[in-house]
N, C-alpha and C positions, 0 to 999 in steps of 0.2 A: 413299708412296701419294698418289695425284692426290686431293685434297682440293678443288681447287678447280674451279670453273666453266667451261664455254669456251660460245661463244657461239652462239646459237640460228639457225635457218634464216632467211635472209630469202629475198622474191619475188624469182622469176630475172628481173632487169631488163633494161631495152630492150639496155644493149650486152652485154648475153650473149648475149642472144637474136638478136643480129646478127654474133655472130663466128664468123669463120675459122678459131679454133684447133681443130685437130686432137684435141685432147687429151679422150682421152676421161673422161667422167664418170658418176656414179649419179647417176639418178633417179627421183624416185616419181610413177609417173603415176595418177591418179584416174579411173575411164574410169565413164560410164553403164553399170551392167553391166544393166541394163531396152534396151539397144540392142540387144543381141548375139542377131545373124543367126540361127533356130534349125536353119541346116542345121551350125553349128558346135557337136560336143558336150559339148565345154567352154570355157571363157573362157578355157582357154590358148590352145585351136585357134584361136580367134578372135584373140587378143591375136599372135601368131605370125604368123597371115595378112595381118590388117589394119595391125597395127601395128610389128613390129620384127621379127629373125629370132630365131631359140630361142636360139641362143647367147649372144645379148647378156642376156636375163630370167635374173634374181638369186632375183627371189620375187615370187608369186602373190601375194594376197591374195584372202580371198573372207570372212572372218567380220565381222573389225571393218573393212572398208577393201574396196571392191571397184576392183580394179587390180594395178598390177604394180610393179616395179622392175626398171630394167636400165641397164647401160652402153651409152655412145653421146656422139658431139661435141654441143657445144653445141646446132649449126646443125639438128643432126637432132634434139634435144629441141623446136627452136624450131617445127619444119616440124610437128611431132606436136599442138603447144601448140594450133594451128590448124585439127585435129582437129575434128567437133561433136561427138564421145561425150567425149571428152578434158575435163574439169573443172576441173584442175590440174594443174599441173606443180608438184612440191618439190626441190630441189637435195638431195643428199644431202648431210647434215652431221652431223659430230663431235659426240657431248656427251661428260659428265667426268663420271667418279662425284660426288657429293658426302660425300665424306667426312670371375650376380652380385646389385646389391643393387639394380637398377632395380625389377624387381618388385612389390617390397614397398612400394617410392618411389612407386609408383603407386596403390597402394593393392590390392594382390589379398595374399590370407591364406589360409593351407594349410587345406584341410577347409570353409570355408567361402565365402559371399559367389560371385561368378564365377566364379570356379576349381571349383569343387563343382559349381556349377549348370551352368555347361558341359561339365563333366567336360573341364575343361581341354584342348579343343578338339578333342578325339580325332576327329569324325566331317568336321573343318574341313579343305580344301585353300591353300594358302598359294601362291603362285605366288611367286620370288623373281626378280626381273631384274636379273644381275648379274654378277660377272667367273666364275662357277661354283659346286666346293662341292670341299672336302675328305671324301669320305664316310666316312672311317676317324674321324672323330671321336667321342669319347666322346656329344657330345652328338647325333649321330644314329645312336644306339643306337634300336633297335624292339622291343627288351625288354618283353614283357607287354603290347605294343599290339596291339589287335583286328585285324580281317582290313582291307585297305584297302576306303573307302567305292566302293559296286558302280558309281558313275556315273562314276567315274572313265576316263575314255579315252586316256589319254597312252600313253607309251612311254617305253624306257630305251635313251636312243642313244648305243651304243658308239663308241667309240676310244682316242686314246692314253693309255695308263694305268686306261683305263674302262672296267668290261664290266657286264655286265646283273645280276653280283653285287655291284656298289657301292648298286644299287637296293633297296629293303626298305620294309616295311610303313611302315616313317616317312619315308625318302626315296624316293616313289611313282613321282614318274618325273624326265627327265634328258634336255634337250635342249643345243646349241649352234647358235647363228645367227652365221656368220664371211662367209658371200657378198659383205656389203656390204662389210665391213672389208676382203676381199682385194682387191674389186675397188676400193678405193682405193690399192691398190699401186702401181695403175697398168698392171702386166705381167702380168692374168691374173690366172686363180685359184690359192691356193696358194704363191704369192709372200708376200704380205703379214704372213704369219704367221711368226713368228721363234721358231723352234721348238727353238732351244738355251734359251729362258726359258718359254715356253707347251707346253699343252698342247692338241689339234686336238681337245678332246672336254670336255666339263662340269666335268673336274676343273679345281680351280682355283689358278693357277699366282700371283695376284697378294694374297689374300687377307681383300681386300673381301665378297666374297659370300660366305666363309662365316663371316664374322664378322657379317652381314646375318641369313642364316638362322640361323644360334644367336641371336640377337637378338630371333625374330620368335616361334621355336619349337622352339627347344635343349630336350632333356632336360634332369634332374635329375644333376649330373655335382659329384660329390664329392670335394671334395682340386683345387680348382679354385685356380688364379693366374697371374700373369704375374711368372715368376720370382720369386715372394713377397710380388708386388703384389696385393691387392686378393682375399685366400686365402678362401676361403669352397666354398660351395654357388654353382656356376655352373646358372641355368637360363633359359629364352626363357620371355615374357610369355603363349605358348600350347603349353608344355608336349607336350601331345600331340598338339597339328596337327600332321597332314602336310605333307611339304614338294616341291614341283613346281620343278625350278630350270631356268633358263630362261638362258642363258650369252651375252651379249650385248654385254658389254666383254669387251676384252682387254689384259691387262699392256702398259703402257707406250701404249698406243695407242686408249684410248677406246672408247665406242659410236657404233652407226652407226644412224642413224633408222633406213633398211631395214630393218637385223634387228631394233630395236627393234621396230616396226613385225608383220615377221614372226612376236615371238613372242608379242604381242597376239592375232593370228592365232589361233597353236598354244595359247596357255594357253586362254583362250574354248573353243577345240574339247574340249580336252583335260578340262574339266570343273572347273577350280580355282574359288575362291568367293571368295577374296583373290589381290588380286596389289600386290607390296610394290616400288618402284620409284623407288631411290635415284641417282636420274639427270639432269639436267638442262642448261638452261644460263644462262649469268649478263647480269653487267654491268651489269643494270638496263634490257635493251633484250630484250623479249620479242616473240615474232612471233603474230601472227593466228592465232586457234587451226584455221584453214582449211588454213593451210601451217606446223604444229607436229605433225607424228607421233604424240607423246606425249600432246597432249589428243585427237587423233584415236582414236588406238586406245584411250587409256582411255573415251571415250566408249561407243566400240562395246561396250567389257567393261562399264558400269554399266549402259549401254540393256538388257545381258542379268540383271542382276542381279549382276553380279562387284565388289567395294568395292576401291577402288583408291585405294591410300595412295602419296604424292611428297614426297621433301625438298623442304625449301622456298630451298634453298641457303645457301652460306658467303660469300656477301658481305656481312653485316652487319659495325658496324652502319648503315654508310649506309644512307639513307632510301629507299623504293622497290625495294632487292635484291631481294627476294622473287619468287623465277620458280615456275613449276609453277600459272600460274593461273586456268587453266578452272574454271569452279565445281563441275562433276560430279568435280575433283578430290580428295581430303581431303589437304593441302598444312601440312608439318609442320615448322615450326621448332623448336630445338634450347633446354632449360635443364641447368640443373647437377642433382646429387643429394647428398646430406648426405656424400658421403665423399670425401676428398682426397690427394693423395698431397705433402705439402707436403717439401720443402728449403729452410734458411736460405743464404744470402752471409751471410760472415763477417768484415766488413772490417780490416783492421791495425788500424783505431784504435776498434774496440770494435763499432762498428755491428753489428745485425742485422738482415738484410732478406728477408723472406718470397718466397718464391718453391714452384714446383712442379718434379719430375722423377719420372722409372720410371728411370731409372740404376739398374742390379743390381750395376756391376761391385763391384774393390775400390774403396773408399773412398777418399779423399786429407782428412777432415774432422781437425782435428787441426793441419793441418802449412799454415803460409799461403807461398803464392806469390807471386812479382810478377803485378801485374795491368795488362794493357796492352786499349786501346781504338783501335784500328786504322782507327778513323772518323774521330780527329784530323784526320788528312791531310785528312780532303775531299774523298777518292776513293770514290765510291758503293758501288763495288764490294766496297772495302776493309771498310770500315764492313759488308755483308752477307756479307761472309767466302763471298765467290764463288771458284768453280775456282782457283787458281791466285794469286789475290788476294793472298794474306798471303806475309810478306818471312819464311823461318825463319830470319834472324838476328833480328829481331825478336818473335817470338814464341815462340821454341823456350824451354822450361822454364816458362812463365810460364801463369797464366788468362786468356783472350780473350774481352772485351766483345764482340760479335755482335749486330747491329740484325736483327730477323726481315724479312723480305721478299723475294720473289724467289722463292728457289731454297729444297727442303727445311727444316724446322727440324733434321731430324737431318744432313742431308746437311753443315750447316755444322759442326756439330759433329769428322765427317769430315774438314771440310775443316782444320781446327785441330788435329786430331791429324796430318792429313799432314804439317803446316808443323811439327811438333814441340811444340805447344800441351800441355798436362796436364790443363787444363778449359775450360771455354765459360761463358759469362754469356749468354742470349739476351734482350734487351732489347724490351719493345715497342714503337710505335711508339705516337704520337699516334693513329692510326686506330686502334688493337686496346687501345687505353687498358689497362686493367687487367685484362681478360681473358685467362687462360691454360690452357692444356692440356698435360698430361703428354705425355711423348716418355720411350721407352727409347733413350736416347743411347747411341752405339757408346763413349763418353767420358765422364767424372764431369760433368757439367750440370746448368744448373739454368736454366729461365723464372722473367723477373720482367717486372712489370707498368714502363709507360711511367713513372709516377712514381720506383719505385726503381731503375730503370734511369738516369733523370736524375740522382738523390743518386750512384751505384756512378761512371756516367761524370768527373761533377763531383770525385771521389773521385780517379782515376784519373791526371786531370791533374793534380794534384798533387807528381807525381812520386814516384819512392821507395814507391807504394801498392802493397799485400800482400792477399791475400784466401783464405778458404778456403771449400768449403762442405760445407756438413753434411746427410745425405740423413735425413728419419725416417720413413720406410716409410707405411705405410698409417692414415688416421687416421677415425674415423668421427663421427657428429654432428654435422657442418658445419654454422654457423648463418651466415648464412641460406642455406636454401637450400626451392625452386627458386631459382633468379635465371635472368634471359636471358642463355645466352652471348651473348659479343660476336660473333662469328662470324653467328648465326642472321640468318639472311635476315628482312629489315622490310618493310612495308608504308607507304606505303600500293601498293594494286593499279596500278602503272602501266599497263594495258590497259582493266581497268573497273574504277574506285574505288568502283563501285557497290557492287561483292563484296569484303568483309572477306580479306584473305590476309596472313599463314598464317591457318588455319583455329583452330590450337591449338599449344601447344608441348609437347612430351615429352624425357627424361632423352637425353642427345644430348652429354655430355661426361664423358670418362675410361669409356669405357664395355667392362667385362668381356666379352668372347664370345671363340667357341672360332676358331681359326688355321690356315692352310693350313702345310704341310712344306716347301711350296714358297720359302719364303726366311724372312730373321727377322723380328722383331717392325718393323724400321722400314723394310721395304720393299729396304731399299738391296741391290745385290747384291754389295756388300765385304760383309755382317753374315749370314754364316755360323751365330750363333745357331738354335736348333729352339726354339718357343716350342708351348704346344698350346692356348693362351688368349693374347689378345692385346687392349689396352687401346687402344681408339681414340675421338675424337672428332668430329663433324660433322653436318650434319644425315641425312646418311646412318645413323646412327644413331640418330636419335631417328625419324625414319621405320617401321623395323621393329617398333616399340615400338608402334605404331598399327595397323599389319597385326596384328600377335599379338590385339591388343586387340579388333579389328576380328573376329578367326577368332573368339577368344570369345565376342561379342556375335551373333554368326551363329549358334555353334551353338545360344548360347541361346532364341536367338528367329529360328530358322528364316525366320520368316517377312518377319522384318523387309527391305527393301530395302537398299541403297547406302546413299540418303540419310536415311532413317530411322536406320541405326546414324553415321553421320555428325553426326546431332542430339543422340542419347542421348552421343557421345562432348562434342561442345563447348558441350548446353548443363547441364551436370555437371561441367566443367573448373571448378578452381577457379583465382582471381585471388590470392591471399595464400600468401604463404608456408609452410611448415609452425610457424612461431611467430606466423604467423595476422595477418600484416603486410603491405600491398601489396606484391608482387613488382617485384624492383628489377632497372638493367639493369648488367651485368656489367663491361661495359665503362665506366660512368661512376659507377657505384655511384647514382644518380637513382633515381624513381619511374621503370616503365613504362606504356605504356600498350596499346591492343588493337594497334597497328601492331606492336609487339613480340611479342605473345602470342597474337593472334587475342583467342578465346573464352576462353583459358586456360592453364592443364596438366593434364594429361590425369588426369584422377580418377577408378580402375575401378570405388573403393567404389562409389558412384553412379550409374554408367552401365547398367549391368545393370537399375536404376528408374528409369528419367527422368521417369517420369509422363506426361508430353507428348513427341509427338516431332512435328519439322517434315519432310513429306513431299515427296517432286519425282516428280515423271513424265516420261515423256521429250519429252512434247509440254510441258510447263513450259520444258526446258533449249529445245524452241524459239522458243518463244514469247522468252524469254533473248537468241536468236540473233537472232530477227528486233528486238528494244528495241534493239539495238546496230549497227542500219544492213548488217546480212547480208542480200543475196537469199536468193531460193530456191535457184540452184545452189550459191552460195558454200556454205548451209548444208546441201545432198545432197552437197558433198566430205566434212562431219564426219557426217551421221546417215545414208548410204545411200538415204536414200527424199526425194523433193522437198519442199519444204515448201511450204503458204501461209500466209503472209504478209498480216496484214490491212492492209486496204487503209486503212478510214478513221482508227481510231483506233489508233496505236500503241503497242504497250505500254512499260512503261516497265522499266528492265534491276532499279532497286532493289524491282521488286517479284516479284522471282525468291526464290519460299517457300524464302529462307535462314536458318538458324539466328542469322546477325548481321541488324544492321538499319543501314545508312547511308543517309543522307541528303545530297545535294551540292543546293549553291544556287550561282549566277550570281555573280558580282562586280558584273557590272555592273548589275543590280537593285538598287532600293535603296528604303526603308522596309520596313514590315510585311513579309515572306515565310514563306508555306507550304508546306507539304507533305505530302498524306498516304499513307502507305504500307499496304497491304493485307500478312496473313501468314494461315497457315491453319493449325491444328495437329491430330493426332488422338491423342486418348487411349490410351491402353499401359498404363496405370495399375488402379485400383480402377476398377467399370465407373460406379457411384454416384461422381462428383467435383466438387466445385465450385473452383475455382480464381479467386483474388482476385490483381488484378495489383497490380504492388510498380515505381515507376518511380525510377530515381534522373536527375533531367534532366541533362544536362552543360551546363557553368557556361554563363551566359546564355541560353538555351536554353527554349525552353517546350515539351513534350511531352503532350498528352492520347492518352488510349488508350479506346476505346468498340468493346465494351462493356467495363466495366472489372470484368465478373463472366462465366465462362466456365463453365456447368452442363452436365453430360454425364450422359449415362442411356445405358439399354438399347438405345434407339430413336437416339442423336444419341452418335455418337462422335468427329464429327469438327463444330468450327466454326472462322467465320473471326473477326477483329479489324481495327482501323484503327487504326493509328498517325500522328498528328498531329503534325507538328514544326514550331515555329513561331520564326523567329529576327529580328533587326531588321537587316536589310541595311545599314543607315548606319552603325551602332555595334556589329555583332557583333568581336567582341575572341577570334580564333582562336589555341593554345597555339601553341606552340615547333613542334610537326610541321606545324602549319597547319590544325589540326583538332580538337575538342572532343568530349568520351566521357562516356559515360554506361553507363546499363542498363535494361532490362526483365525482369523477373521474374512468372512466373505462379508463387503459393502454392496451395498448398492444407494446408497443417498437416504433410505427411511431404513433399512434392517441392519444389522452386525450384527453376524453370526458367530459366534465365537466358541472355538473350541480348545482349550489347554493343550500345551503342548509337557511332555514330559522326557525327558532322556537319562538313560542312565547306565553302567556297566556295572554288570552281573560275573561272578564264577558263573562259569557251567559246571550244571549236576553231574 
């Protein structure tokens, strides 16, 4: 399964927009829809007239996004660009998925607390965007759930394998969006699709989504495991929300903004309240959110009230990985949870060295083998036990050292059983330091962290070295835990460091949910296995952990918006462990800090009360738009309607009413430096509250807050505050990220409101 990243749209540049190639492509065009002629009766008539022929449009848009998408050469995208209704032009581009006992890890408890008071989300629509859904699954049973809620407008769109009976009171409705995807075949519609592995319809042929949707809103599904891994009571964080799936990747080939795009669209129409959106892309190089599809249309969904949860991606833990970060997002990195599925190495000369696997087969623990490290050579390839790589006179009978990178972690595995291998060693790498994730290997395996993967190699050369290893199933009470995997996408914000990203972190590794039929537990299509629960990690997974939580907080508090359930989530997260210890990070075993975790991890005890919540409007996110050098058209490509833009005083982006608070100061300044930040909050709470602030400054650092007493009555539910931060430009002494942390907390005797404080100096561009 595509775990990893690929890379985000950038502007169609001068020599595109000046060539000859033939070769046609998608794109998304943004048209003034306040232009259109009224002798045309709809925006298709006009989009078909004015601007291209019928045949080449993919897809309309008319809710989150007014324009279209179609195939066409460069030169005619370029001639269109030049258009006055035309706003922008976006290239269509590829993104990557980013890819039990969570629940409880969260903190929700049967009969009580949020699950009670929500009645566990029953009246909530879920929108899932993803590679589909297995509908036969135990966990979207509709057993004893009420009638579906009446605002509901979707549909259950049949085809291969799918008919209008896969749909039910829990799985409401059933779309797929593939236009875009085909027409990057190249030859038409219909092509593109490889229908000896896929299917042309919702169901889901790769596995992801419906391990997404059991994740967000799986039933209560008993005699639950992954071959014996991880046995218990499998259930989703919203229990009884319904679920809208919206089919938008495909096996082996990605999403395509279009249909992303598209079913932004259709979810918004269709009536959903969440929409869960584990999709992205990486590298560390993020695009303008003018020409980003995905902050586009989630815009258009929260402008209508719709909470839109995004992993935050797998390229941690480099610094900056963190994509998905428009701030109307709620952008979700990944920790661990108390249980593990650990296996030892077992070296000839007595060593034990800790490691993890889901390996089900027979065993080999007992009996040691030669153990060979196929990196010696020096051959890169060798060392990652790629295709073809490994020599079977040399490895046949024996265990094989394997450096992770590249190509699958189970895939290598394969590749070692091809060459005649008995087991696999997967070693990390200096990058993925100590951080590991179970894999059901087609092969006895086992992950080890970069340190005992250095002692096992060292071992190795040795010659004459023997190894066995020994699998012990499922283990629970893992201390410590949360930790940040090594995986989870970091901050700081490369686009605006203004805004804190991720938001927050949630349970996002080894993570129980229910499996498609469509292939086994590790993707590959040699692994013939049927598994009905499947064990995966990424932030694709801790993603849906936040929509569930999200459907919850919605049903309970109807009223609340987007970013009010946004605040009750991160400023409720906690920072410490469950042994009540700073949260450390995975991969280096250190403290973390907010660049790791945001706000937290997600804590549902507490979110249901937050006391305070910090509110957004959507003239805020423009106001947002225009701090960070948007005109008015750039910002009618993201909101639909023009904006203006003050003329004299600008606003400033860190004072977008966010639940974090950063502060960025100049390098080049130097003494004294201030800065104060404005936040606004309104009471959710007891309607009589006083709240007394609680500051902890980050080192060197000077913080005042006034007023530093915040009284609410009957009459006054909502005030504002000013945040002061005061640093000395000549001798400030910035951490290891390049930046210094703090916090703000509003008390009142039952709430702490807690929001991270962040500071740090920047070059100006």
């Amino acid at each position: 399964m595509a775990l990893l990243l690929c890379s985000l749209i950038f502007i169609l540049t001068a020599g595109e927009t000046t060539s000859t190639d033939p070769t046609v492509k998608t794109y998304i065009f943004r048209v003034n829809s306040e232009s259109k002629p009224s002798i045309f009766p709809t925006h298709y008539h006009w989009y078909t007239s004015e601007f291209t022929e019928s045949n080449t449009i993919l897809h309309v848009y008319d809710t989150v996004f007014n324009g279209f998408s179609a195939s066409m050469t460069p030169s005619q995208a370029s001639s269109l660009q030049k258009h006055p209704d035309v706003l922008a032009v976006i290239p269509d581009r590829r993104r990557e998925l980013h890819t039990t006992r969570s629940p409880q890890f969260v903190g929700l408890r049967n009969q009580r607390g949020l699950w009670s008071e929500s009645d566990y989300g029953s009246d909530v629509i879920i929108g899932v965007f993803d590679t589909g859904i297995w509908p036969e699954r135990r966990s979207f049973s509709d057993l004893n759930l009420g009638p579906i809620p009446k605002r509901w407008r979707g549909v259950c769109q049949i085809g291969v394998r799918f008919s209008s009976r896969n749909c039910n009171r829990k799985i409401v409705g059933a779309r797929f969006f593939s236009k875009g995807h085909e027409a990057a075949g190249g030859v038409g519609f219909g092509s593109a699709i490889n229908e000896t592995v896929e299917f042309r319809s919702p169901r889901d042929a790769d596995g992801h989504g419906t391990h997404t949707a059991s994740t967000a809103a799986g039933r209560y599904v008993f005699k639950a495991s992954m071959s014996g891994y991880a046995a218990g009571i499998a259930k989703g964080v919203a229990p009884k929300a319904r679920l809208a799936v919206y089919k938008v990747c495909w096996k082996n080939s990605g999403c395509f903004d279009s249909d992303i795009l598209a079913a932004f669209d259709a979810a918004v129409n269709d009536g959903v309240d969440v929409i869960s959106i584990s999709i992205g892309g990486g590298d560390g190089i993020s695009s303008p959110y003018y020409l980003d599809p995905i902050a586009i249309g989630a815009y258009g969904a929260v402008s209508r009230g719709v909470f839109v949860s995004s992993s935050a991606g797998n390229d941690g833990p480099n610094g900056m990985s963190v994509t998905n970060l428009a701030p109307w997002l709620t952008t979700v990195g990944a920790g661990t949870i108390d249980r593990n599925f650990p296996a030892e190495v077992i070296l000839g000369d007595g060593r034990k060295l800790a490691g993890v696997s889901l390996y089900a087969g027979p065993a080999i623990s007992g009996k040691k083998y030669p153990l060979i490290y196929p990196g010696k050579s020096g051959i890169l390839s060798a060392s990652l036990c790629m295709d073809n790589a490994l020599d079977p006179n040399l490895v046949k009978g024996k265990i094989v050292i394997c450096d992770r990178g590249s190509n699958p972690r189970v895939a290598k595995g394969l590749v070692v059983k091809k060459a005649g291998g008995v087991g696999m060693i997967l070693s990390n790498g200096v990058s993925n330091g100590e951080g590991l994730v179970g894999d059901a290997h087609l092969i006895p395996a086992c992950s080890v962290g970069s340190d005992e993967g250095d002692k096992i190699k060292a071992y190795a050369a040795t010659g004459r070295a023997t190894a066995t290893i020994n699998f012990q199933g499922t283990v629970l009470g893992i201390k410590p835990a949360p930790v940040v995997a090594s995986f989870s996408g970091r901050g700081p914000n490369g686009m605006n460091p203004e805004i804190l990203k991720p938001d927050l972190i949630a349970p996002g590794v080894n993570i129980l949910a229910a499996w498609t039929d469509a292939v086994g537990p590790t993707g590959l299509d040699s692994d013939a296995r049927k598994t009905e629960f499947n064990i995966l990690s990424g932030t694709s997974m801790s993603c849906p952990h936040v929509s569930g939580a999200a459907a919850l907080l919605k049903s309970a508090h109807p009223d609340w918006s987007p970013a009010a359930i946004k605040s009750a989530i991160m400023t409720t997260a906690s920072t410490v462990n469950k042994q009540l210890q700073p949260m450390t990070d995975e991969s280096t075993g250190n403290a973390t800090t907010p660049y790791d975790f945001g706000a937290g991890h997600l804590n549902l005890d507490l979110a249901m009360d937050p006391g305070l919540v910090y509110d957004l409007t959507n003239q805020d996110y423009v106001s947002f738009l225009c701090s960070i050098g948007y005109g008015a058209k750039t910002i009618q490509v993201i909101t639909r309607s023009p904006a203006a833009c003050p003329m004299r005083r600008k606003p400033a982006p860190e004072n977008l009413n966010y639940p974090s608070i950063a502060a960025m100061f100049s390098t080049v300044r130097k003494g004294v430096l201030r800065k104060t930040l404005v936040r606004r909050v309104r009471n959710v709470g007891d309607v009589n509250s006083v709240y007394t602030v609680k500051v902890e400054a980050p080192k060197g650092v000077g913080v005042t807050v006034k007023p530093g007493r915040l009284v609410f009555s009957d009459k006054v539910r909502e005030l504002s505050y000013y945040v002061t931060v005061k640093i000395d430009g000549s001798n400030a002494v910035m951490g290891d990220s390049g930046a210094v942390f703090g916090s703000l907390s509003w008390v009142d005797g039952k709430h702490v409101v807690r929001s991270p404080i962040v500071v740090t100096q920047l070059d100006p561009l």
